[in-house]
C-alpha positions in Angstrom: 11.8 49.1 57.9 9.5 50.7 55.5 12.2 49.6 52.6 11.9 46.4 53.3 8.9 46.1 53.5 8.6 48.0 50.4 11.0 45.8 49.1 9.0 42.7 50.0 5.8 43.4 48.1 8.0 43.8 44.8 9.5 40.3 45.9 5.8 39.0 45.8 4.1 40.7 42.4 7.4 40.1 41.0 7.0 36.3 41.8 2.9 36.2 41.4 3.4 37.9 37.4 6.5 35.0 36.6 4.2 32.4 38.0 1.1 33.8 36.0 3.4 33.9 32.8 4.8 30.7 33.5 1.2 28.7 33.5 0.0 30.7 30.5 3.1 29.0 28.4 2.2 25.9 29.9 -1.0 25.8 28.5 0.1 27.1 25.5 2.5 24.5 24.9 -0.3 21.6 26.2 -3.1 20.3 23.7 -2.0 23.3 21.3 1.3 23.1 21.7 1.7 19.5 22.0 4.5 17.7 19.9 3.5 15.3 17.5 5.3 12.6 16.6 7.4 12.4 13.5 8.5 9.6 11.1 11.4 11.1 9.1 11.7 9.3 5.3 14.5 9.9 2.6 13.8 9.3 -0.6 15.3 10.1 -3.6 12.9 11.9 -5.7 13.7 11.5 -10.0 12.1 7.7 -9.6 8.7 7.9 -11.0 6.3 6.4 -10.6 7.9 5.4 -7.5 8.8 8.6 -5.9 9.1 12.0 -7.7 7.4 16.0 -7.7 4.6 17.3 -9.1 4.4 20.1 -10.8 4.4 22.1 -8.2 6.6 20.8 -6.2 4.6 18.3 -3.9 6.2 14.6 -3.3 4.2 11.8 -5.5 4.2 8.6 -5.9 3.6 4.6 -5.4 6.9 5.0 -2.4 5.4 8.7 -1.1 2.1 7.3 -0.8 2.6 4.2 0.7 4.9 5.9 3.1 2.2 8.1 4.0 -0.4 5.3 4.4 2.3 3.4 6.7 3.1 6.8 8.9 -0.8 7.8 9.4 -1.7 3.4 10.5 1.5 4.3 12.9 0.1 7.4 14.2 3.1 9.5 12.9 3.5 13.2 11.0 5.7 12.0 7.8 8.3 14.0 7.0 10.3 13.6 3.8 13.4 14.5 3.3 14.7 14.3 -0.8 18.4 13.6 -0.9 20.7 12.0 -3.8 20.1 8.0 -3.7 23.6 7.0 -3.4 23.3 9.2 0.3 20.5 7.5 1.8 22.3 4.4 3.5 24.5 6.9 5.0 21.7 8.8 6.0 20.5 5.7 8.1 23.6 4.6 9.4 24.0 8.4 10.9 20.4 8.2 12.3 19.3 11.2 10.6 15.6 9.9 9.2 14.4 6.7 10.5 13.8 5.1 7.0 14.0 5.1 3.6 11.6 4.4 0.6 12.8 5.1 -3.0 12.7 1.7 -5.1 15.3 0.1 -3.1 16.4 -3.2 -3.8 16.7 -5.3 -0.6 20.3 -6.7 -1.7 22.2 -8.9 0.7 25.3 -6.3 0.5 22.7 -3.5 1.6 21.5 -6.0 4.4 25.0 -5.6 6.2 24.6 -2.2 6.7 20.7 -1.7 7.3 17.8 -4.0 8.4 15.2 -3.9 5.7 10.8 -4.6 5.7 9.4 -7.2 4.1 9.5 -6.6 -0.2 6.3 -4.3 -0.7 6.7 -4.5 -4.7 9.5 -7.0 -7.5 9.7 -5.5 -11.1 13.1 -6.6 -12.4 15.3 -4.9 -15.1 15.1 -3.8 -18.4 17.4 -1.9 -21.1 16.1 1.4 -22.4 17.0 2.6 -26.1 15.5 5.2 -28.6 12.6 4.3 -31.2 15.1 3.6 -33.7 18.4 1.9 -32.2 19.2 -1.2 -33.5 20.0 -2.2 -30.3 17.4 -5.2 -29.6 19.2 -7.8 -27.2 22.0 -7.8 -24.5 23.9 -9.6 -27.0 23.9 -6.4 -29.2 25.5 -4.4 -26.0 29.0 -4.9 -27.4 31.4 -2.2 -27.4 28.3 0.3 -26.3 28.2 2.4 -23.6 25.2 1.6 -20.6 24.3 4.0 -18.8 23.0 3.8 -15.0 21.9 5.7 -12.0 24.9 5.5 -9.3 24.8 3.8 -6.3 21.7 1.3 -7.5 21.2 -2.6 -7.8 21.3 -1.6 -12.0 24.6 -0.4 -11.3 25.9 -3.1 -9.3 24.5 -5.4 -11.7 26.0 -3.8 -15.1 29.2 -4.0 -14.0 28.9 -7.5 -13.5 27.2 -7.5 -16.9 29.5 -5.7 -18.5 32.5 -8.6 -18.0 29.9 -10.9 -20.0 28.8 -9.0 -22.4 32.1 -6.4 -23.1 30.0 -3.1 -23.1 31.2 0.1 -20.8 29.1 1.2 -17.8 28.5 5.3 -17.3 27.0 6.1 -13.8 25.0 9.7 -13.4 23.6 10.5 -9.8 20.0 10.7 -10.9 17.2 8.6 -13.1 15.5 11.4 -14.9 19.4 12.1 -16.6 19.5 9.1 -18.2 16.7 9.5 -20.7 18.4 12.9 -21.7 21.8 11.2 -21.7 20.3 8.9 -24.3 18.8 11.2 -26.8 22.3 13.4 -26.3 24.0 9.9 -28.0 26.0 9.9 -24.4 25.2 6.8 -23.7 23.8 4.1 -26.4 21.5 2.3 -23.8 19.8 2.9 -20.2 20.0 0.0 -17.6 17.1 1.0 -15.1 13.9 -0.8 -13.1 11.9 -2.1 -15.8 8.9 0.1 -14.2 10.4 3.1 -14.7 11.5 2.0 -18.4 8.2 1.5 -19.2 6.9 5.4 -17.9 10.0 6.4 -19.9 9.1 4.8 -23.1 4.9 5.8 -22.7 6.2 9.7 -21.9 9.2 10.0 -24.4 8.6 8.0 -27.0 11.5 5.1 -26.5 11.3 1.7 -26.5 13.3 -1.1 -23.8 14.0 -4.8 -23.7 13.9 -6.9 -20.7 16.7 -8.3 -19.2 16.9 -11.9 -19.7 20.1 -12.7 -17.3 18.3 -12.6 -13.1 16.1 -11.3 -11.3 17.0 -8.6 -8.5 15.4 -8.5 -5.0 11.8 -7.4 -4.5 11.6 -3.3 -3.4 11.9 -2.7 1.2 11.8 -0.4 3.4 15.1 0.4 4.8 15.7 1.4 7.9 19.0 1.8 10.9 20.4 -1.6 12.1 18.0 -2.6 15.4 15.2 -0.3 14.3 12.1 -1.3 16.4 10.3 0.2 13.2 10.8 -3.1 11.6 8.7 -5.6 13.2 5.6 -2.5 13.6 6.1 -1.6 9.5 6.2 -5.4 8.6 2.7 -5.5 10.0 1.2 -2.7 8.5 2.3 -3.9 5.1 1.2 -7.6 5.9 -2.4 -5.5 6.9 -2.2 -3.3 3.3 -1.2 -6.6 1.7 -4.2 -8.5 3.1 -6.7 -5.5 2.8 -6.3 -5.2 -0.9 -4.2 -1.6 -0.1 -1.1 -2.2 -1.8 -2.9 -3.5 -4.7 -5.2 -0.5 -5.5 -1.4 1.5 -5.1 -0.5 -0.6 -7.9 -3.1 -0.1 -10.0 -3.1 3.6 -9.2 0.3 3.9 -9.9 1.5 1.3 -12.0 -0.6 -0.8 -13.4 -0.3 0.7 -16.9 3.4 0.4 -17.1 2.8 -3.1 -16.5 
């Protein structure tokens, strides 16, 4: 009798200390503890001014900070996640970030495969050469090698250019290699967003020439096919839009490339 009782009163401060440990983790985990909730982005950072690092490592950007503006109006945490551009469609369509912001052209081949925001920015193309190529026009692309950043609109479009105008396309996977592909002679010309051209030319001493053939599709937000991000981001950039927002981005980021 006396082990059971004995027996008993462990039973009880065994119980009592669980209980007492399991309320402390409660409260731990409560206004402490509490998860916040987080709006995944992919980008692909060697776009400036568009998305890229500073020195140190931090994201920067017209795309990172608009991102960030869109996550806090949302009451969201944004995490970014820097990937290879020709990876973030699949990236979406395997529901590992919820969207994507790095200069993406809302194409109507990309539109089968995600649903896209309302164009936040339109610069169009351009060609970039060194100071003194004698390269001027498209019509001097002839028999030259273009180079361009795989998986993008300027890659889709210089193979179609390339028919027209009988020059040879080289892809690389990032941006910032084309620039060093040019002054290596590996490629005669760089087919790129005529933004970025122009930081190019203002930070390495080159020189570009618009493309005179069409205009590509204004810059979106991409996100998974039936994201109920869509219709809440369309607003918030209708809101930056109207505010005057996206415009001080643009003059903050871009406005003397322009």
């Amino acid at each position: 009798m006396k082990h059971k009782m004995i027996l008993v009163v462990f039973v009880v401060l065994l119980t009592g200390i669980i209980t007492a440990c399991g309320s402390s983790n409660d409260q731990a985990s409560g206004e402490e503890g509490k998860e916040k909730k987080v709006l995944k982005m992919a980008t692909s950072a060697d776009f400036p001014p568009f998305e890229t690092r500073d020195p140190e490592g931090n994201f920067e950007g017209f795309d990172i900070e608009l991102g960030q503006m869109i996550a806090e109006e949302l009451g969201y945490e944004l995490e970014i996640e820097d990937m290879q551009f020709d990876g973030l469609i699949g990236a979406l369509q395997a529901d590992r970030v919820d969207m994507v912001m790095s200069g993406m052209s809302a194409t109507e081949e990309r539109k089968k495969n995600v649903d896209f925001s309302t164009e936040y920015h339109r610069s169009g193309e351009s060609f970039l050469t060194t100071k003194d190529s004698e390269i001027e026009t498209i019509d001097d692309l002839k028999g030259k090698t273009v180079g361009v950043q795989l998986g993008t609109i300027q890659e889709e479009g210089a193979k179609k250019l390339a028919k027209e105008y009988g020059f040879e396309v080289k892809a690389v996977d990032k941006a910032g290699l084309l620039p060093q592909e040019l002054n290596a002679n590996r490629i005669d010309v760089g087919y790129m967003d005529k933004t970025v051209a122009a930081g190019y030319v203002k930070e390495q001493d080159l020189k570009f020439f618009d493309d005179p053939t069409e205009s590509s599709p204004g810059m979106g937000i991409a996100f998974p096919k039936g994201s109920e991000l869509v219709e809440k981001v369309n607003d918030v950039l209708a809101k930056f839009e109207e505010n005057g927002e996206i415009q001080e981005l643009e003059d903050k980021w871009l406005k003397e490339l322009q």
